[in-house]
C-alpha positions as CSV (number, residue, x, y, z in Angstrom):
1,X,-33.4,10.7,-35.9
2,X,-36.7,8.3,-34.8
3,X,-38.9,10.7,-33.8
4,X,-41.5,8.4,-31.2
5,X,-44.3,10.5,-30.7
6,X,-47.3,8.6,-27.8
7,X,-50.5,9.5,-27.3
8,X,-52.2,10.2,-24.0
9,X,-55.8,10.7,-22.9
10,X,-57.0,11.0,-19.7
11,X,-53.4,9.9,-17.8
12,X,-53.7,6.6,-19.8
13,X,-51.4,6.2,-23.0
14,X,-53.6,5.4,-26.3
15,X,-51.1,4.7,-29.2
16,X,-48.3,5.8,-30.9
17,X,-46.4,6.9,-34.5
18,X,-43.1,6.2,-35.1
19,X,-40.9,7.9,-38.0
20,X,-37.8,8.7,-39.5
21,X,-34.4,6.7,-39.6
22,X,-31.7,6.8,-36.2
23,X,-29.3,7.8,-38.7
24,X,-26.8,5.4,-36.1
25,X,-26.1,3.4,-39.7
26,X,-26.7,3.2,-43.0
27,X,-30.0,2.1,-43.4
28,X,-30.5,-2.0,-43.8
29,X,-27.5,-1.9,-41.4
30,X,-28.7,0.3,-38.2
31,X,-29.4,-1.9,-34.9
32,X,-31.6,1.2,-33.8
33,X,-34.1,0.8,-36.5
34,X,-34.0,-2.7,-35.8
35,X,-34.4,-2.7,-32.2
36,X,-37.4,-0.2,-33.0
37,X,-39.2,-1.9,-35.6
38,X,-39.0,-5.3,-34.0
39,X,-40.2,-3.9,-30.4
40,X,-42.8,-1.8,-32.5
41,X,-44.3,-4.7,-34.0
42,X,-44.3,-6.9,-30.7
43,X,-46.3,-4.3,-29.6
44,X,-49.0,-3.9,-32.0
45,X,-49.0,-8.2,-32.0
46,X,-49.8,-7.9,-28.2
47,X,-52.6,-5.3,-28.2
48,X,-53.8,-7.2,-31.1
49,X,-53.5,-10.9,-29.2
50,X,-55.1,-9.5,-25.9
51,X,-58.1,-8.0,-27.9
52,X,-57.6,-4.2,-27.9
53,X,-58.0,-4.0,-31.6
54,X,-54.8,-1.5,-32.4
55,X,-55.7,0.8,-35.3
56,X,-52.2,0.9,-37.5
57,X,-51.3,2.6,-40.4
58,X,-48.5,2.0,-42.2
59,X,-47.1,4.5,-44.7
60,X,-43.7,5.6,-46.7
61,X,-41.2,5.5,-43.0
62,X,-44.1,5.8,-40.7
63,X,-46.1,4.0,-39.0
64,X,-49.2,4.8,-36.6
65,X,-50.9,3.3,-34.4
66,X,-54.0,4.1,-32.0
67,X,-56.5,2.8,-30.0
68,X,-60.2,3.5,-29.6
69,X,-60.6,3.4,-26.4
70,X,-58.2,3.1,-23.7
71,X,-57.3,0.3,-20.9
72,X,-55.2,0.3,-17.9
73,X,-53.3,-2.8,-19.3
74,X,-53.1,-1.3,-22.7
75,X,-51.6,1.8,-21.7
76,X,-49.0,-0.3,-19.9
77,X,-48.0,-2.1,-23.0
78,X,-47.6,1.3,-24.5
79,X,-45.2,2.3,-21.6
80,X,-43.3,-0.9,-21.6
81,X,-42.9,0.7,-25.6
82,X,-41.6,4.0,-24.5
83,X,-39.2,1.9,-21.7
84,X,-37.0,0.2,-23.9
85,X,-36.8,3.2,-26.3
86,X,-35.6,4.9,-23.5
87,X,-33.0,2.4,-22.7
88,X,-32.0,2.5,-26.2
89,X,-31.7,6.4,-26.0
90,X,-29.6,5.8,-23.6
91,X,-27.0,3.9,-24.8
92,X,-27.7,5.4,-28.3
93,X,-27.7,9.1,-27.8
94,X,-29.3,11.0,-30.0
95,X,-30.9,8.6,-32.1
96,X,-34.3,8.7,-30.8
97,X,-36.7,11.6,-30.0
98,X,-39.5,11.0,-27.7
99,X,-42.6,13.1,-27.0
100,X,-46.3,12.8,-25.7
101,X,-49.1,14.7,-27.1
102,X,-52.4,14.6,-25.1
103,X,-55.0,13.8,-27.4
Protein backbone atom coordinates (compact mmCIF):
# COMPACT_ATOMS: atom_id res chain seq x y z
CA UNK A 1 0.00 0.00 0.00
CA UNK A 2 1.09 3.94 -0.91
CA UNK A 3 0.90 5.38 2.24
CA UNK A 4 0.29 9.55 1.18
CA UNK A 5 0.78 11.30 4.26
CA UNK A 6 0.05 15.76 3.74
CA UNK A 7 1.04 18.27 5.78
CA UNK A 8 -1.13 20.97 7.23
CA UNK A 9 -0.45 24.30 9.08
CA UNK A 10 -2.64 26.72 9.93
CA UNK A 11 -5.78 25.23 7.50
CA UNK A 12 -3.39 25.59 4.61
CA UNK A 13 -1.63 22.25 3.21
CA UNK A 14 2.37 22.66 3.25
CA UNK A 15 3.77 19.39 1.63
CA UNK A 16 3.73 15.97 1.43
CA UNK A 17 5.73 12.18 1.65
CA UNK A 18 4.77 9.52 -0.28
CA UNK A 19 5.93 5.82 0.32
CA UNK A 20 5.62 2.26 -0.18
CA UNK A 21 4.39 0.28 -3.35
CA UNK A 22 0.21 -0.19 -4.24
CA UNK A 23 0.96 -3.70 -4.35
CA UNK A 24 -1.97 -3.51 -7.40
CA UNK A 25 1.10 -5.24 -9.61
CA UNK A 26 4.27 -6.37 -9.64
CA UNK A 27 6.43 -3.53 -9.42
CA UNK A 28 7.71 -1.95 -13.01
CA UNK A 29 4.19 -3.11 -13.94
CA UNK A 30 1.66 -1.27 -11.46
CA UNK A 31 -0.48 1.73 -13.10
CA UNK A 32 -0.94 2.88 -9.36
CA UNK A 33 2.70 3.65 -8.86
CA UNK A 34 2.68 5.15 -12.10
CA UNK A 35 -0.30 7.29 -11.82
CA UNK A 36 1.43 8.39 -8.31
CA UNK A 37 4.76 9.04 -9.31
CA UNK A 38 4.00 10.91 -12.43
CA UNK A 39 1.17 13.24 -10.59
CA UNK A 40 3.86 13.38 -7.69
CA UNK A 41 6.34 14.86 -9.87
CA UNK A 42 3.95 17.26 -11.82
CA UNK A 43 3.48 18.52 -8.62
CA UNK A 44 6.73 19.30 -7.20
CA UNK A 45 7.53 20.78 -11.18
CA UNK A 46 4.56 23.25 -10.53
CA UNK A 47 5.50 24.57 -6.96
CA UNK A 48 8.87 24.72 -8.37
CA UNK A 49 7.79 26.70 -11.80
CA UNK A 50 5.45 29.15 -9.83
CA UNK A 51 8.39 29.96 -7.31
CA UNK A 52 7.42 28.26 -3.99
CA UNK A 53 10.74 26.67 -3.77
CA UNK A 54 9.47 22.76 -2.74
CA UNK A 55 11.98 21.27 -0.31
CA UNK A 56 12.14 17.35 -1.66
CA UNK A 57 13.89 14.57 -0.58
CA UNK A 58 14.29 11.66 -2.20
CA UNK A 59 15.23 8.42 -0.54
CA UNK A 60 15.19 4.34 -0.86
CA UNK A 61 10.80 4.30 -1.90
CA UNK A 62 10.12 7.68 -0.36
CA UNK A 63 9.97 10.73 -1.22
CA UNK A 64 9.22 14.07 0.73
CA UNK A 65 8.47 17.10 0.06
CA UNK A 66 7.68 20.45 2.08
CA UNK A 67 7.45 23.83 1.94
CA UNK A 68 8.73 26.74 3.97
CA UNK A 69 6.19 28.81 4.15
CA UNK A 70 2.81 28.36 3.07
CA UNK A 71 0.50 30.05 0.19
CA UNK A 72 -3.16 29.96 -0.61
CA UNK A 73 -2.24 28.80 -4.21
CA UNK A 74 0.29 26.33 -3.06
CA UNK A 75 -1.88 24.62 -0.72
CA UNK A 76 -4.34 24.21 -3.59
CA UNK A 77 -1.75 22.49 -5.68
CA UNK A 78 -1.32 20.21 -2.83
CA UNK A 79 -5.15 19.46 -2.71
CA UNK A 80 -5.44 19.13 -6.47
CA UNK A 81 -2.49 16.22 -5.22
CA UNK A 82 -4.67 14.52 -2.65
CA UNK A 83 -7.85 14.87 -5.46
CA UNK A 84 -6.69 12.62 -7.88
CA UNK A 85 -5.21 10.13 -5.34
CA UNK A 86 -8.56 10.02 -4.16
CA UNK A 87 -10.00 9.30 -7.40
CA UNK A 88 -7.47 6.70 -7.82
CA UNK A 89 -8.50 5.18 -4.29
CA UNK A 90 -11.55 4.94 -5.64
CA UNK A 91 -11.35 2.97 -8.47
CA UNK A 92 -8.27 1.17 -6.91
CA UNK A 93 -9.38 0.13 -3.48
CA UNK A 94 -7.00 -0.33 -1.16
CA UNK A 95 -4.10 0.69 -2.76
CA UNK A 96 -3.58 3.99 -1.28
CA UNK A 97 -3.62 5.23 2.26
CA UNK A 98 -4.22 8.85 2.89
CA UNK A 99 -3.68 10.90 6.01
CA UNK A 100 -2.92 14.57 7.20
CA UNK A 101 -0.76 15.36 10.09
CA UNK A 102 -0.86 19.03 11.30
CA UNK A 103 2.51 20.24 11.56
Amino acid sequence: MIHAEFYKSRGLLTGFSFSGHSGYAESGRDIVCSAVSSAVQLTINMLDEFGFSPDVSVGDNVIKCTLKKSFEDSSRMLNVLKTHFESILEEFPKTIKITISEV
